[in-house]
mmCIF file of the N, C-alpha and C atoms, coordinates in Angstrom:
data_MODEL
# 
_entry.id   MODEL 
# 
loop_
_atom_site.group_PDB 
_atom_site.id 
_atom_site.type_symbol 
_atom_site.label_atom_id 
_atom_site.label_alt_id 
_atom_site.label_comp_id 
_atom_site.label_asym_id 
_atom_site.label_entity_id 
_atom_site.label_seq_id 
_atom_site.pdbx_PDB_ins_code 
_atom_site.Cartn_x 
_atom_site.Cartn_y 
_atom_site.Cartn_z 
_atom_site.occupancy 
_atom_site.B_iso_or_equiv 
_atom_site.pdbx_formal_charge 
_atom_site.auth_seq_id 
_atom_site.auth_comp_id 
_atom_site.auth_asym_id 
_atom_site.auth_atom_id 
_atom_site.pdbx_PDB_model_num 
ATOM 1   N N  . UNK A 1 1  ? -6.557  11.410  6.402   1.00 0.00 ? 1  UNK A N  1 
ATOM 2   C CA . UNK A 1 1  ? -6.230  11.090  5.022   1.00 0.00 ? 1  UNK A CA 1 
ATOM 3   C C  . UNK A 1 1  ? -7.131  9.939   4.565   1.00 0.00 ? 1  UNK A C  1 
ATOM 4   N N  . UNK A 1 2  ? -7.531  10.191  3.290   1.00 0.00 ? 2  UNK A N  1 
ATOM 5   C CA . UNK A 1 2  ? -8.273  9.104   2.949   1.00 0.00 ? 2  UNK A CA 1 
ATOM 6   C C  . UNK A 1 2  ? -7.407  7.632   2.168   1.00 0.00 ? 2  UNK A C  1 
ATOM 7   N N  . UNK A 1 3  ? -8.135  6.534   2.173   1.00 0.00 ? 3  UNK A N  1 
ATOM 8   C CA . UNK A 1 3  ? -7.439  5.741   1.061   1.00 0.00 ? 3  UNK A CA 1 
ATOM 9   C C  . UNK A 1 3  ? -6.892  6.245   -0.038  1.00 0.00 ? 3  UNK A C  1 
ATOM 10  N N  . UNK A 1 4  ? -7.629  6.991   -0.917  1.00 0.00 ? 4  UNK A N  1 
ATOM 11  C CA . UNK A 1 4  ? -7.799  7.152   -2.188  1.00 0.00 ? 4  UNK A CA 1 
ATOM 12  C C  . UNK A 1 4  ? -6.194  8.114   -2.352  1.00 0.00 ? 4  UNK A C  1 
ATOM 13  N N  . UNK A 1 5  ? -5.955  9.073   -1.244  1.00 0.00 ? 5  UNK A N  1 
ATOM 14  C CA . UNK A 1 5  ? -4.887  9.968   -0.813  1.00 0.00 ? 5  UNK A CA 1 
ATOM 15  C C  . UNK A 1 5  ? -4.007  9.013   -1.184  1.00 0.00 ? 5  UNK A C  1 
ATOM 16  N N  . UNK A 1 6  ? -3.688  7.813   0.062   1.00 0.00 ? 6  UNK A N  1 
ATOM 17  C CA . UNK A 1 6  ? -2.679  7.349   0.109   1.00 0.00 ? 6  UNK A CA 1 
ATOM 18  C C  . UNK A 1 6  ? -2.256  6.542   -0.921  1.00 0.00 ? 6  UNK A C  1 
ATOM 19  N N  . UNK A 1 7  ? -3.291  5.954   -1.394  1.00 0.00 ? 7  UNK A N  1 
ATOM 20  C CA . UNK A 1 7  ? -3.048  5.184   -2.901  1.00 0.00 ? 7  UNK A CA 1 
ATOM 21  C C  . UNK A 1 7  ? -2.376  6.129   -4.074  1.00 0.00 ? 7  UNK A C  1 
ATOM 22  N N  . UNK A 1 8  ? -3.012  7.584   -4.255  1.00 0.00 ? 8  UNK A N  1 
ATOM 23  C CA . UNK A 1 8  ? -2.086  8.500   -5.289  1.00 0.00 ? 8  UNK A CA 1 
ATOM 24  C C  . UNK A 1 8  ? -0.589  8.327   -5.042  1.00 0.00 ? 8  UNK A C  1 
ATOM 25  N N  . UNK A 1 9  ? -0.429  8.574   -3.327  1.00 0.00 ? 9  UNK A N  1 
ATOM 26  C CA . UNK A 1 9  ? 0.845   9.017   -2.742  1.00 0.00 ? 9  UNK A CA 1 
ATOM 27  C C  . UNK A 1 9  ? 1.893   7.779   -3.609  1.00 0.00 ? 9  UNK A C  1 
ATOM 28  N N  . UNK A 1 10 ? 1.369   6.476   -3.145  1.00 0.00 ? 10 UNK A N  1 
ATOM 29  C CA . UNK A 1 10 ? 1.867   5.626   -3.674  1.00 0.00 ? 10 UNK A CA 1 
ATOM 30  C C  . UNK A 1 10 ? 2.421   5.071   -4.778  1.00 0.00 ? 10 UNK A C  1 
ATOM 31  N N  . UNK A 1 11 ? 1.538   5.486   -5.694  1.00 0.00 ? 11 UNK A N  1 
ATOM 32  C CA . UNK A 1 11 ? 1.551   5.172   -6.766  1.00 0.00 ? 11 UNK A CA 1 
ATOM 33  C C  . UNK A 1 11 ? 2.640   6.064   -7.537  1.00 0.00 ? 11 UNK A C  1 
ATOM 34  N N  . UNK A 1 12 ? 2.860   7.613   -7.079  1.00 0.00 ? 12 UNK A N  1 
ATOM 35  C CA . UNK A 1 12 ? 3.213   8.584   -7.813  1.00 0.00 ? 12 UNK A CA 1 
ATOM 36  C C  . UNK A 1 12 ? 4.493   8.180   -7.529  1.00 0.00 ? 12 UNK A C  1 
ATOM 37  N N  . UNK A 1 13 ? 5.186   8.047   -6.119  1.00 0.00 ? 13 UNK A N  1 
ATOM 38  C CA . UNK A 1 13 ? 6.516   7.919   -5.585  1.00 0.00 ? 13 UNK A CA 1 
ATOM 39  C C  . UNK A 1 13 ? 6.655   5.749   -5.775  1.00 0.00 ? 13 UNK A C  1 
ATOM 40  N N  . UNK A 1 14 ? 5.963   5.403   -6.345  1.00 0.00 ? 14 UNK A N  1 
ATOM 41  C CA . UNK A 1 14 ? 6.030   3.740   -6.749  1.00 0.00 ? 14 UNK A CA 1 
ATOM 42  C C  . UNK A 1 14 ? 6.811   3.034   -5.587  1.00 0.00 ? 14 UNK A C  1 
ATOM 43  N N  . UNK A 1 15 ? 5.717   3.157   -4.177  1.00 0.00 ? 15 UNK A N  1 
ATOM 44  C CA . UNK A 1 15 ? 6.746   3.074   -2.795  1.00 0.00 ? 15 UNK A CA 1 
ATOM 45  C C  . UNK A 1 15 ? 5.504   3.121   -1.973  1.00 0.00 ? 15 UNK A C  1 
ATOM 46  N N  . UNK A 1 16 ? 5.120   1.905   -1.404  1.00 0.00 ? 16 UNK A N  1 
ATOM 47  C CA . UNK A 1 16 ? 3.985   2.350   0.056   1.00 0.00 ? 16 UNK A CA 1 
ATOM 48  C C  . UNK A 1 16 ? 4.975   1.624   1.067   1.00 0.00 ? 16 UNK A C  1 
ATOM 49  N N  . UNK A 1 17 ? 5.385   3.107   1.872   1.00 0.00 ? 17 UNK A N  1 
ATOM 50  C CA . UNK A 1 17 ? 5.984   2.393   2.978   1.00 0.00 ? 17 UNK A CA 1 
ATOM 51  C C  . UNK A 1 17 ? 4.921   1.628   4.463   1.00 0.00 ? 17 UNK A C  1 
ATOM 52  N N  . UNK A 1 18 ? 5.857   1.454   5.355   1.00 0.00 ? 18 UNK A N  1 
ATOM 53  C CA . UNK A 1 18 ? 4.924   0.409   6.436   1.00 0.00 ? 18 UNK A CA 1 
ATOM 54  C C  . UNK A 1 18 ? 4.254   1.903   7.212   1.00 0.00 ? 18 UNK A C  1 
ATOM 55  N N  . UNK A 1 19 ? 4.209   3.060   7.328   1.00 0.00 ? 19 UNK A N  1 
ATOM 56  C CA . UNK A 1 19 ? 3.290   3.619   7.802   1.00 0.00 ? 19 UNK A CA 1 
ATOM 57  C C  . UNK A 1 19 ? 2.277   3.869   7.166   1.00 0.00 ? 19 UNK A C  1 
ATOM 58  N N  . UNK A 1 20 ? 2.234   3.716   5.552   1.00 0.00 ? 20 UNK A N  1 
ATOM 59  C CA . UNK A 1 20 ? 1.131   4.314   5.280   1.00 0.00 ? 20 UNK A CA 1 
ATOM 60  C C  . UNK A 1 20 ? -0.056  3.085   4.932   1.00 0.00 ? 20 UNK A C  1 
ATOM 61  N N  . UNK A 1 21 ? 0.997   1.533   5.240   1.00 0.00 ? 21 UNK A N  1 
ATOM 62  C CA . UNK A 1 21 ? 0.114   0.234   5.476   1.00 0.00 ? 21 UNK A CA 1 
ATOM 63  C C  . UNK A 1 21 ? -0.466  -0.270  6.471   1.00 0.00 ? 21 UNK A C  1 
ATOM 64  N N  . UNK A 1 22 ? 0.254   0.964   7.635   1.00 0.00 ? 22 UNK A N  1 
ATOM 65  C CA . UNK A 1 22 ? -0.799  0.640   8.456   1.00 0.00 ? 22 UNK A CA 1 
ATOM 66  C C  . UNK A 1 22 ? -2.066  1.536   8.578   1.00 0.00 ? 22 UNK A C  1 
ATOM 67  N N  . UNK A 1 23 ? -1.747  2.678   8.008   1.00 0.00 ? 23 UNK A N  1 
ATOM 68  C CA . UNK A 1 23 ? -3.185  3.756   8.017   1.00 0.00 ? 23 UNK A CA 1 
ATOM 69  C C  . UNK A 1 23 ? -3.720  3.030   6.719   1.00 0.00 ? 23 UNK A C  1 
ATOM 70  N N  . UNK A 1 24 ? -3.706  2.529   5.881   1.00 0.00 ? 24 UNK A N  1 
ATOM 71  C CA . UNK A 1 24 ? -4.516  1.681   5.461   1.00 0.00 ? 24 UNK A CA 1 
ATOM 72  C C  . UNK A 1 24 ? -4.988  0.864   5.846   1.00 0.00 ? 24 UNK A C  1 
ATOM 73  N N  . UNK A 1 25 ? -4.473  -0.395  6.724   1.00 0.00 ? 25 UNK A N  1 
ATOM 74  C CA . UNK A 1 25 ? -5.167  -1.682  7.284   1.00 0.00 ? 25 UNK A CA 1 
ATOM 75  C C  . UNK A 1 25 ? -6.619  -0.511  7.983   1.00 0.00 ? 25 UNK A C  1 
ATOM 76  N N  . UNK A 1 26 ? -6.099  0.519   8.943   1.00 0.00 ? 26 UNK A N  1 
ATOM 77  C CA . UNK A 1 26 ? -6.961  1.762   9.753   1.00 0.00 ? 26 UNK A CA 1 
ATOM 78  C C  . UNK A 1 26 ? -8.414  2.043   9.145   1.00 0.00 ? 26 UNK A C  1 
ATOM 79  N N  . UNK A 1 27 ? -7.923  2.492   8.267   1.00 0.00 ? 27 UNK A N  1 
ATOM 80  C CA . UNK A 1 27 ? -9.036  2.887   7.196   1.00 0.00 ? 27 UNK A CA 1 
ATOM 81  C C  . UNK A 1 27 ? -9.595  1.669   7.012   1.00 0.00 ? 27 UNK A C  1 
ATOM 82  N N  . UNK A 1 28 ? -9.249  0.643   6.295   1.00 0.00 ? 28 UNK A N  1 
ATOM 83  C CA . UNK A 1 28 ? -9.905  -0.246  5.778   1.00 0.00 ? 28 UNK A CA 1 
ATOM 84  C C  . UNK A 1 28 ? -11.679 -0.892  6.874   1.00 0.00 ? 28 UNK A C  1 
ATOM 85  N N  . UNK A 1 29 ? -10.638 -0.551  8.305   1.00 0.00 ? 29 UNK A N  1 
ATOM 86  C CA . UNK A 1 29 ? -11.986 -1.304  9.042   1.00 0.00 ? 29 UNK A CA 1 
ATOM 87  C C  . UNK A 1 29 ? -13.228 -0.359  8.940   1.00 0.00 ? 29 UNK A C  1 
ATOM 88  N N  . UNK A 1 30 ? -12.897 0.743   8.751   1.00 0.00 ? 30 UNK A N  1 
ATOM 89  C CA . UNK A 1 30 ? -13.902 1.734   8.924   1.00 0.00 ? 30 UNK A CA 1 
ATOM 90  C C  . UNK A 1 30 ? -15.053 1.814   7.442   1.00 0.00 ? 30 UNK A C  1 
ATOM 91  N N  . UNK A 1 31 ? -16.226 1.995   7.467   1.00 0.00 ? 31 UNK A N  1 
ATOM 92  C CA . UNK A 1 31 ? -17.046 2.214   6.050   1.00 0.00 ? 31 UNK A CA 1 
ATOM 93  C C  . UNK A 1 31 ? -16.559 3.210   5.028   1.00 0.00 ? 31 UNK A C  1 
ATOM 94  N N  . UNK A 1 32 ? -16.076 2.848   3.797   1.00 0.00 ? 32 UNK A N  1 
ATOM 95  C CA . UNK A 1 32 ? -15.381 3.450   2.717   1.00 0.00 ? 32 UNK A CA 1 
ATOM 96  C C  . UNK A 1 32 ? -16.454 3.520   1.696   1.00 0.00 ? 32 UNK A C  1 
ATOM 97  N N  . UNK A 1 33 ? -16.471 4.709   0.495   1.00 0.00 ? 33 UNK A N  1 
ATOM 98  C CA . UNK A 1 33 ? -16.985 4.853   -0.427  1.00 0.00 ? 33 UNK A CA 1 
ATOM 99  C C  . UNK A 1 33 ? -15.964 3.948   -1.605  1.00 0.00 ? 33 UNK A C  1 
ATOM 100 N N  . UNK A 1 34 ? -16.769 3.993   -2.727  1.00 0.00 ? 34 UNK A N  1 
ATOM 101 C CA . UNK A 1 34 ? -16.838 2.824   -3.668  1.00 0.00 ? 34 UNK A CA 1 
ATOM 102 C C  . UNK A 1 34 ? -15.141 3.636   -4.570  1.00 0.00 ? 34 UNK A C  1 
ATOM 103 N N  . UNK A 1 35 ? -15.162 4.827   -4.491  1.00 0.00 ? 35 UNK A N  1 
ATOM 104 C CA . UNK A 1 35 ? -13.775 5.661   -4.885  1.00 0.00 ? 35 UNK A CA 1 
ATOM 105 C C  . UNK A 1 35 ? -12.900 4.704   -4.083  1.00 0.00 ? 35 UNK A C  1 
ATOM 106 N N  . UNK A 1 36 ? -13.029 4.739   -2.537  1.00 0.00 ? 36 UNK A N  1 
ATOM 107 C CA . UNK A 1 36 ? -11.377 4.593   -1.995  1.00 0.00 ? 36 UNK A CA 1 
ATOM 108 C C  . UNK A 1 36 ? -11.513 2.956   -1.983  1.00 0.00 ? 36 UNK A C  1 
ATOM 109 N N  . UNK A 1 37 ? -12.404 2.173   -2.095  1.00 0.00 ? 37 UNK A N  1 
ATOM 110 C CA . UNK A 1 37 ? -12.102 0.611   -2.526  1.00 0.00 ? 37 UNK A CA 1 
ATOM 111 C C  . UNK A 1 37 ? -11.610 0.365   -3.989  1.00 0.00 ? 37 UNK A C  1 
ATOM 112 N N  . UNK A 1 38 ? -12.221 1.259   -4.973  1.00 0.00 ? 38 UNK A N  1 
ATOM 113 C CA . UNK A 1 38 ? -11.785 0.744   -6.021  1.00 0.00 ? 38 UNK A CA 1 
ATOM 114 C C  . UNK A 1 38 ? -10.372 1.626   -6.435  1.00 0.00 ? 38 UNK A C  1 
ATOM 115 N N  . UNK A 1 39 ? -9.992  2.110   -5.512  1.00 0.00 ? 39 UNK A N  1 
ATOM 116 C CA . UNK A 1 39 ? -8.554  3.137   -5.443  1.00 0.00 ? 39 UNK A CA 1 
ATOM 117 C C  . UNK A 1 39 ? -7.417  1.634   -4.839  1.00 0.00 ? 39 UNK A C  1 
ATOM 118 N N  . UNK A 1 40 ? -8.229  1.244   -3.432  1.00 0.00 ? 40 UNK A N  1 
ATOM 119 C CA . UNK A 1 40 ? -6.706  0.066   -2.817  1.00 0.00 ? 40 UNK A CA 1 
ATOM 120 C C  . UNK A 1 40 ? -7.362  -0.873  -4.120  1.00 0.00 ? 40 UNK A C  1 
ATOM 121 N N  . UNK A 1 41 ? -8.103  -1.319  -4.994  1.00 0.00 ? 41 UNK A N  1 
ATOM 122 C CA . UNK A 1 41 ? -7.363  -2.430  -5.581  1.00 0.00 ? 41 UNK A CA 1 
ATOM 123 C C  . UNK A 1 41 ? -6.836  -2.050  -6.630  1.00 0.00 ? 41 UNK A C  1 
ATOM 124 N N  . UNK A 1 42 ? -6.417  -0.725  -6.878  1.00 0.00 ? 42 UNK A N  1 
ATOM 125 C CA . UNK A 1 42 ? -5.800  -0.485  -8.213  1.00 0.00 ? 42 UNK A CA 1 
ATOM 126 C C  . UNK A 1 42 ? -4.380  -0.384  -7.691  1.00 0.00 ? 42 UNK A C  1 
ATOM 127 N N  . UNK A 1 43 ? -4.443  -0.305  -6.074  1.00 0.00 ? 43 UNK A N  1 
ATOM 128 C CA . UNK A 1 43 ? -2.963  -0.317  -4.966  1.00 0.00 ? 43 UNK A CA 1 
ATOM 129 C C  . UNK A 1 43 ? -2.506  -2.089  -5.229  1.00 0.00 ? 43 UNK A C  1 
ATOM 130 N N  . UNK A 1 44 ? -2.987  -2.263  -4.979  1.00 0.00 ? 44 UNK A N  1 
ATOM 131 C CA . UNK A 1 44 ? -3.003  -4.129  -4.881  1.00 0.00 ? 44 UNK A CA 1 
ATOM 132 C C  . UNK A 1 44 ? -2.622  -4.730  -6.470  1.00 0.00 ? 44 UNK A C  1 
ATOM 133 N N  . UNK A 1 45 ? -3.105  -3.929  -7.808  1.00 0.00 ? 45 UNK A N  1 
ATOM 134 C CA . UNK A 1 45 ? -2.674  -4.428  -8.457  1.00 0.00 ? 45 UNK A CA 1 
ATOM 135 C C  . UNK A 1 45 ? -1.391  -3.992  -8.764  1.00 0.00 ? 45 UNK A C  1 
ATOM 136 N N  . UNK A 1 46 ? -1.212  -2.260  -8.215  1.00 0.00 ? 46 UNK A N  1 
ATOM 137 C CA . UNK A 1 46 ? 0.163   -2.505  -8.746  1.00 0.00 ? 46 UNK A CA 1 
ATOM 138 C C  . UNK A 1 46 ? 1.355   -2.635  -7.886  1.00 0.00 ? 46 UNK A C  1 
ATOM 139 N N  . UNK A 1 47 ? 1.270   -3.016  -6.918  1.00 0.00 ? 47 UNK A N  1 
ATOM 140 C CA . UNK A 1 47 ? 1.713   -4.059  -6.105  1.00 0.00 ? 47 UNK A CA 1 
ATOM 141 C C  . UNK A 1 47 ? 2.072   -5.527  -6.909  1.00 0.00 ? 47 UNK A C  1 
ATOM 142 N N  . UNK A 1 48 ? 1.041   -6.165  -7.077  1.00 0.00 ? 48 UNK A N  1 
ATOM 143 C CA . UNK A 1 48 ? 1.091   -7.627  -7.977  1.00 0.00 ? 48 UNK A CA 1 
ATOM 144 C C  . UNK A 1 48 ? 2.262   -7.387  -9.167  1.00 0.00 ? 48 UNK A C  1 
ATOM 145 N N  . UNK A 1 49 ? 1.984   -6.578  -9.963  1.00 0.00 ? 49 UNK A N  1 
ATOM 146 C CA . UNK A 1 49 ? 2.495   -6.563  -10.710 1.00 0.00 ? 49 UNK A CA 1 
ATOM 147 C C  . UNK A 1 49 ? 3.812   -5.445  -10.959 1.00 0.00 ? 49 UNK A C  1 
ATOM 148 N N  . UNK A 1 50 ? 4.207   -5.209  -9.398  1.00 0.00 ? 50 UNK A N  1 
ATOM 149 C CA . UNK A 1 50 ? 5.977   -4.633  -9.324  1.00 0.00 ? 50 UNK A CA 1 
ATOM 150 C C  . UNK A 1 50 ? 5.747   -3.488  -9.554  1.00 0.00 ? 50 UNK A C  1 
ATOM 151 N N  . UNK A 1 51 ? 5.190   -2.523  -10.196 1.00 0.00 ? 51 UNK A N  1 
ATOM 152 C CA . UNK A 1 51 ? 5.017   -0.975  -10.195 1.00 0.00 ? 51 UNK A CA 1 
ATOM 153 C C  . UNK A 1 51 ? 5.157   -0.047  -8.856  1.00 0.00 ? 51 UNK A C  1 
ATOM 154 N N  . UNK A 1 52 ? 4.727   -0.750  -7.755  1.00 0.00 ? 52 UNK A N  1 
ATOM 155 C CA . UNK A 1 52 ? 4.545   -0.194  -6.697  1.00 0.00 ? 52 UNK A CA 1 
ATOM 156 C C  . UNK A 1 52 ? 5.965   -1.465  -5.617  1.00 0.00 ? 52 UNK A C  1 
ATOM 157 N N  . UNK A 1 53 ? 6.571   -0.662  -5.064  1.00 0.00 ? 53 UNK A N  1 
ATOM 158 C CA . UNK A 1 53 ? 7.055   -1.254  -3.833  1.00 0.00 ? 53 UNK A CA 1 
ATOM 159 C C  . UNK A 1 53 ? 7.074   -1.227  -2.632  1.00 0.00 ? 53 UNK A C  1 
ATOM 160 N N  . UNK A 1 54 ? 6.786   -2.418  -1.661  1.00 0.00 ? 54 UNK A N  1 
ATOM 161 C CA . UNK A 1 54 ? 6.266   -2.301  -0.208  1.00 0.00 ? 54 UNK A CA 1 
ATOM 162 C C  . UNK A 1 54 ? 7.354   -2.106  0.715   1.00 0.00 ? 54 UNK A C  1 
ATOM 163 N N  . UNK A 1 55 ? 7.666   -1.213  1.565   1.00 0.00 ? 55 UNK A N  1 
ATOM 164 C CA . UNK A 1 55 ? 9.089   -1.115  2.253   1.00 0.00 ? 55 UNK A CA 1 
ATOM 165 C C  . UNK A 1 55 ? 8.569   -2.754  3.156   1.00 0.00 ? 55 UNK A C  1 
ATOM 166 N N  . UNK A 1 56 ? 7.382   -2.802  3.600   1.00 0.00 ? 56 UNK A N  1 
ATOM 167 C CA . UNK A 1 56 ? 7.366   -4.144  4.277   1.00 0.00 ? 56 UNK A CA 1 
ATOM 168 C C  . UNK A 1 56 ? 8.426   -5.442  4.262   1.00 0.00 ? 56 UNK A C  1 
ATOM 169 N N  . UNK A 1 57 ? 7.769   -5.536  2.608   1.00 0.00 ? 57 UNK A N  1 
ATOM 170 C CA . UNK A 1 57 ? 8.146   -6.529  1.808   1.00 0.00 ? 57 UNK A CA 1 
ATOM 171 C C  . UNK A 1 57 ? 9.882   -6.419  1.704   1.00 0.00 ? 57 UNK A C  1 
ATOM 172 N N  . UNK A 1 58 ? 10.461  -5.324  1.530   1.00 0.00 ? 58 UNK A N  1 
ATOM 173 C CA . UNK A 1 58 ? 11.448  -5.126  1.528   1.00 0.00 ? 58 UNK A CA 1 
ATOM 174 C C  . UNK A 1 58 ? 12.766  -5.667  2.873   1.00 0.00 ? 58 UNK A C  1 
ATOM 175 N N  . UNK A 1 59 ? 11.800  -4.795  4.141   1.00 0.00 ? 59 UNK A N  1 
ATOM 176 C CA . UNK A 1 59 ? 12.449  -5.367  5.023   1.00 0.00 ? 59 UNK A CA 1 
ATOM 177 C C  . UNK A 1 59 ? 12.420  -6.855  5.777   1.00 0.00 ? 59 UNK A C  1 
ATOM 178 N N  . UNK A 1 60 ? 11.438  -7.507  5.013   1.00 0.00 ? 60 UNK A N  1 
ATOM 179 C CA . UNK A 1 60 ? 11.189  -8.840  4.933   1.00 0.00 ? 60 UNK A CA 1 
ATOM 180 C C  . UNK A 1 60 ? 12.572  -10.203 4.525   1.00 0.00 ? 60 UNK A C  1 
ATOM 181 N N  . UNK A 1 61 ? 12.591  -9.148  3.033   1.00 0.00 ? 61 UNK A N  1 
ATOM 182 C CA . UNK A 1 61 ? 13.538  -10.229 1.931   1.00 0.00 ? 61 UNK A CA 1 
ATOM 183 C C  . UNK A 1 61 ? 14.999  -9.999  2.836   1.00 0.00 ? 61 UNK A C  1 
ATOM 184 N N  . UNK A 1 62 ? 15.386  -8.696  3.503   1.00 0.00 ? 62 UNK A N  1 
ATOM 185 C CA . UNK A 1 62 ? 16.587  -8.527  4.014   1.00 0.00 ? 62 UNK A CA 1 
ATOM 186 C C  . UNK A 1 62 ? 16.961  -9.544  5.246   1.00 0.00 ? 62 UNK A C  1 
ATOM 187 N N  . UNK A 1 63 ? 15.741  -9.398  5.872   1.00 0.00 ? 63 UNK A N  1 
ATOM 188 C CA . UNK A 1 63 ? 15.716  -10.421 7.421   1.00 0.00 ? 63 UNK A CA 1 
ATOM 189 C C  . UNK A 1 63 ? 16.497  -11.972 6.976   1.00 0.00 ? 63 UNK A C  1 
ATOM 190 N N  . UNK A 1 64 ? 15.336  -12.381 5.577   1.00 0.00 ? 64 UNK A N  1 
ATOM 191 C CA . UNK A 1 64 ? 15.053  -13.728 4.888   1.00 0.00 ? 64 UNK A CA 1 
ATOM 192 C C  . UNK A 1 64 ? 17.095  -13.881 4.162   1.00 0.00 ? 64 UNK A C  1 
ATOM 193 N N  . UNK A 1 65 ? 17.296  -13.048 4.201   1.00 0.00 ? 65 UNK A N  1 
ATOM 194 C CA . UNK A 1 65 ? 18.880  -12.817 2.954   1.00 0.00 ? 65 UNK A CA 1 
ATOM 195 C C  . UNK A 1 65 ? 20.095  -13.226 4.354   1.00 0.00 ? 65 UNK A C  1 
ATOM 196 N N  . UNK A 1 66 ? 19.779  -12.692 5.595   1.00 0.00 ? 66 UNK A N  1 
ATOM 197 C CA . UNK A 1 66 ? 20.399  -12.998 6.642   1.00 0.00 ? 66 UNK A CA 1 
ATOM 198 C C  . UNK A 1 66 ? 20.540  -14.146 7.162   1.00 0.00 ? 66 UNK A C  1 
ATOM 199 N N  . UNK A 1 67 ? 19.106  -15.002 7.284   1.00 0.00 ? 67 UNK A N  1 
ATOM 200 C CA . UNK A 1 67 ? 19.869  -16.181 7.472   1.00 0.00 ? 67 UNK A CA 1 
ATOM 201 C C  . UNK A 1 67 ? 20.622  -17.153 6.925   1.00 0.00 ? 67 UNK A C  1 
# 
């Protein structure tokens, strides 16, 4: 799967869970065309700006709510 894949996936269902952040970190090390970079920062922005939600992040705030 490419970036550019997983960024649609994301975007459409407004949800990147932690598997598909880690086949991204994956991808990322490897040489990408100028599509799937300028695809994760359109991931990243809508991330920033709440459109998109990270299950990461999610199971983060729950850990953080526990203590």
């Amino acid at each position: 799967m490419r970036i550019r894949e997983i960024v649609q996936q994301a975007i459409a269902e407004q949800y990147l869970t932690v598997a598909a952040e880690e086949q991204l970190r994956q991808l990322l090390t490897t040489k990408n065309d100028r599509e799937d970079l300028v695809a994760f920062l359109l991931l990243q922005q809508a991330v920033m700006n709440g459109s998109v939600q990270q299950q990461s992040r999610e199971s983060l705030y729950q850990k953080l709510e526990r203590v």
